[in-house]
N, C-alpha and C positions, 0 to 999 in steps of 0.2 A: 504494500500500500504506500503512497507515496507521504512523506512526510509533510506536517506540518508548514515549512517553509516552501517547500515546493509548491503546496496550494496556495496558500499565499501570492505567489509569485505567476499562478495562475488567477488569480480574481483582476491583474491586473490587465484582464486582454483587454481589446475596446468593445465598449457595450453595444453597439450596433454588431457585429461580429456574433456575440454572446444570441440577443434578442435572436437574429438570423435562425439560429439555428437550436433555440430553445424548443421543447416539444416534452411532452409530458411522458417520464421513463416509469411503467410501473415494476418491468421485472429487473431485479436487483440482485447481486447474489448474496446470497442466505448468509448471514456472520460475519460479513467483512465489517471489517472494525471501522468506527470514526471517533476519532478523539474526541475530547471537550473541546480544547482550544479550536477547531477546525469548527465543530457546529456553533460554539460562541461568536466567531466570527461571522459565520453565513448571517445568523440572528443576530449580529450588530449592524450586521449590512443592509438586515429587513428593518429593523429598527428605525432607519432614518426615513425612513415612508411613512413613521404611523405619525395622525395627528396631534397635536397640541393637547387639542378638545377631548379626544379621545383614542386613546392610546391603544394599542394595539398588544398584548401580551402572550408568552409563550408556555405550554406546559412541553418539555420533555421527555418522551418515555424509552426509556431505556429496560426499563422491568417486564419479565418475562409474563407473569403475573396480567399487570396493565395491559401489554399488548394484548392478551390472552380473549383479557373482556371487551377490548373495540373491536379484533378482529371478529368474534363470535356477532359483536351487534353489525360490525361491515359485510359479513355472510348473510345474515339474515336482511338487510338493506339490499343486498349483490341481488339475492334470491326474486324480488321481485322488480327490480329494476331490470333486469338485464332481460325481462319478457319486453319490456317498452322496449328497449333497444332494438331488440330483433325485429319489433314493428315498423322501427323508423331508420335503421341503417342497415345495409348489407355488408356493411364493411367488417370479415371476418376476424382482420388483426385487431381491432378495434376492444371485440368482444371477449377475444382469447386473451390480450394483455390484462384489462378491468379482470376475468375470470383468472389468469395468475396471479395475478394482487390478493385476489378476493383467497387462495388458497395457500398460499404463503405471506400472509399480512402478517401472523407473526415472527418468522424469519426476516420481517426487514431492522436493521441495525438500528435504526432511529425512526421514531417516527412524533411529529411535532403536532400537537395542536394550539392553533391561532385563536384568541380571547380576546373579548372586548369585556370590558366594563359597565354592568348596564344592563337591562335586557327589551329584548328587538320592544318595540311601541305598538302597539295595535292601530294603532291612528293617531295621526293621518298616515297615509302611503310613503310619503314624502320623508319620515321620521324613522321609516325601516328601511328605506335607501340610504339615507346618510348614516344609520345603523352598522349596515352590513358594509358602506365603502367604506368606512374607516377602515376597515382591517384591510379590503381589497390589495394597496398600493404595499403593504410590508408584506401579504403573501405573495405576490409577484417577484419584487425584491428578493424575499427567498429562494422561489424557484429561479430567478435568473443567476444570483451566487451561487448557488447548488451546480447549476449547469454551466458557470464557468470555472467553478474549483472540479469539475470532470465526472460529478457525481450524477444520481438518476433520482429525479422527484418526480413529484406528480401533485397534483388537488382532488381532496375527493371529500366530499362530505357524508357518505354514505356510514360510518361508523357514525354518524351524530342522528343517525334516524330518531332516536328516542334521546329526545337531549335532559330527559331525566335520568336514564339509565349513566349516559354521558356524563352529568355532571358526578353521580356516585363514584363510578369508577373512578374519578380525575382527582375527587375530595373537592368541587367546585364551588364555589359558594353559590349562595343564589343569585347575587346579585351581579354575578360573570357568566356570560355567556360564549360556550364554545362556538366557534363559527366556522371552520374549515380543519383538516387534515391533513400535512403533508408528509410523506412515507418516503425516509432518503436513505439510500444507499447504492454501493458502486452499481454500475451498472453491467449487466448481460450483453456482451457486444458492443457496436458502437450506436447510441439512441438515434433515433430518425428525424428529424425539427419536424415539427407539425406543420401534416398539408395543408396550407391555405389560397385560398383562391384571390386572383388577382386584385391588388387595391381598389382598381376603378369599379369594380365589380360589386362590393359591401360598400362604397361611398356615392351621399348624395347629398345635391348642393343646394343650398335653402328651403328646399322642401323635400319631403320624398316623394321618391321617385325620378326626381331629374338627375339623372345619371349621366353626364357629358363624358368624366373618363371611362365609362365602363370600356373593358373590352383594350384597353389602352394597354401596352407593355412600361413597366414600370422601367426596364433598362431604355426603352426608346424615348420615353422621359426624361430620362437624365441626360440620352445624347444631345434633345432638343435644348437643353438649357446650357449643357456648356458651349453648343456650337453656338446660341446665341450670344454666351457670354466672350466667345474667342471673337464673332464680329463685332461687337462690341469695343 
């Protein structure tokens, strides 16, 4: 495993580079160690995302125990989520990665869950949005330091299906609410960045549906701009 300094020394690629090619790793292999100092750092690095207002906090599980009872509740969440799935994707890698998570959750090395303070609002709408983005920008943060110190995370919320069950197991208080699951460790091969579909294609401009770039190549963008900036 690569030491401490080495990862280090990797968080420093450049973050467009990192982003590129981030994509959610769920199979990991089983005991490979990761220091404190190494996950301290990823979650110093997510730490600078969370807001002011509210703060975004980490439980660690390291215990054989802990993992034991979210993987059992992220089974029983797997178990009927994964019929939806089948309804609305064909995508078989998709289903069989979520299904090795789902059978080896306790074998992953680390697994974090992200907490706010507070719990969600019932109303208005508007109060459970800015509920749940607080946490949003430091679990990102994570997975992007995760994937550029060379490791394999992922998001999943499916162990917090009963977030009573959740809060027992964690010793939660009540007034902290779990909000996401990230499962890190090395990874199985080398992970794949998630396929996405071209920018112009998900964007639209003052209203939706006015789609001017769709369809547009994003590298033939960039030519367009610097050849204007060379006549220039």
């Amino acid at each position: 495993m690569p030491t401490f300094d080495e990862i280090a020394d990797r968080l420093s690629a450049p973050v467009a580079e990192v982003m590129r090619t981030q994509g959610p790793a769920r199979r990991v292999r089983p005991g490979g160690e990761i220091d404190d100092d190494t996950v301290l750092e990823l979650l110093s690095l997510a730490n600078h995302a969370s807001d002011d207002h509210r703060r975004c906090e980490f439980v660690v599980v390291r215990s054989p125990e802990v993992k034991h009872q979210l993987a059992r509740a992220n089974r029983q969440g797997w178990s009927i989520y994964k019929r939806v799935l089948r309804t609305r994707s064909r995508e078989d890698t998709l289903l069989e990665s979520r299904q090795w998570l789902a059978d080896h959750f306790e074998d992953v090395p680390v697994i974090v869950v992200a907490c706010v303070r507070g719990r969600r609002p019932l109303f208005p709408a508007i109060g459970a949005s800015a509920f749940y983005g607080s946490a949003f920008p430091a679990i990102q943060n994570l997975l992007l330091a995760a994937r550029a110190a060379g490791l394999g995370a992922a998001r999943t919320t499916l162990p917090l299906w009963s977030r009573w069950e959740a809060r027992r197991t964690l010793g939660l208080p009540r007034r902290v609410t779990p909000v996401a699951v990230i499962p890190i460790g090395w990874p199985r091969g080398t992970p794949e960045p998630a396929r996405v579909p071209p920018v112009g294609n998900v964007t639209h401009l003052d209203r939706w549906g006015h789609q001017p770039y769709r369809a547009r190549p994003v590298g033939n963008t960039q030519k367009g701009r610097t050849s204007s900036a060379e006549k220039a």
